[in-house]
N, C-alpha and C positions, 0 to 999 in steps of 0.2 A: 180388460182392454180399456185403453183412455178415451176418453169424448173424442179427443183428436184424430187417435188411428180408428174409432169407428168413422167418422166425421169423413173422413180420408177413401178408409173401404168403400164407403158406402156413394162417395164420387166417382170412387173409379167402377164400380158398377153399374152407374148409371150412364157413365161415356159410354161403357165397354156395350149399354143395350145400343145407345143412339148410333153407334156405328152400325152393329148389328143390323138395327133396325133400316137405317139410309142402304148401307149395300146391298142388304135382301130385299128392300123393294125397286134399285138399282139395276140389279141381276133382273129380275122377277120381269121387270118392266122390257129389260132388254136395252138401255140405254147407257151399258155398258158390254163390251164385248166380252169372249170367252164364255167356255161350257156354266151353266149354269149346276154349280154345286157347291157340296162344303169347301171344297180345296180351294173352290175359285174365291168364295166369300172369304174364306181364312186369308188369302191375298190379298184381297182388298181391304181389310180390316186392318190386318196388321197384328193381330189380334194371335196368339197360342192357341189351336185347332181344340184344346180342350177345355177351353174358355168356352166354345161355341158350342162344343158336341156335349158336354157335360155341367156346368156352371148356365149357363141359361136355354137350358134345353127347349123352352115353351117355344123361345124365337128360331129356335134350330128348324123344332116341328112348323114353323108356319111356316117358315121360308120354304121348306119340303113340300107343304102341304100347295104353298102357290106353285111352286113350279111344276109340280105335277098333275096341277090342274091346267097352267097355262100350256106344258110341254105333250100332254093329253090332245087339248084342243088343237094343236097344232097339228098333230099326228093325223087327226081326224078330218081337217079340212083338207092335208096332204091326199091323204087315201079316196076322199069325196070326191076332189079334184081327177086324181087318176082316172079312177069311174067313169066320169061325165067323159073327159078326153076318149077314153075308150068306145065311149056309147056315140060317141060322133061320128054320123056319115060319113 
């Protein structure tokens, strides 16, 4: 392989994180609409779904790892919320 076509690969790899990286904390953040997932990020990217899911998997797992931490808490204040409604005079 030439300096060049490394030189080359190795740019479009590092767009292909920076999208990665702006959409899934994008999504993550919520300041973008739509379900929060790979299909959605794969949309927003622009990006071949196996670019994400397989080629930079660490960013796949964070993104995962946020939203199921953020989409968690969510779930839990929901159910908190219920609770308390219910426990009201």
């Amino acid at each position: 392989m030439s300096d060049e076509s490394e030189a080359a690969e190795r740019q479009e790899w590092e767009e292909e994180r920076a999208l990665i990286e702006r959409h899934s904390k994008m999504l993550a953040e919520g300041t973008v609409g739509g379900p929060r997932t790979i299909t959605r990020l794969v949309e927003l990217t622009g990006l071949k779904r196996w670019k994400i899911t397989l080629r930079h998997v660490d960013l796949k797992n964070a993104f995962q790892e946020s939203i199921g931490k953020t989409s968690h808490n969510h779930f839990e204040m929901e159910s908190m919320q219920r609770k308390l409604v219910c426990r009201r005079p």
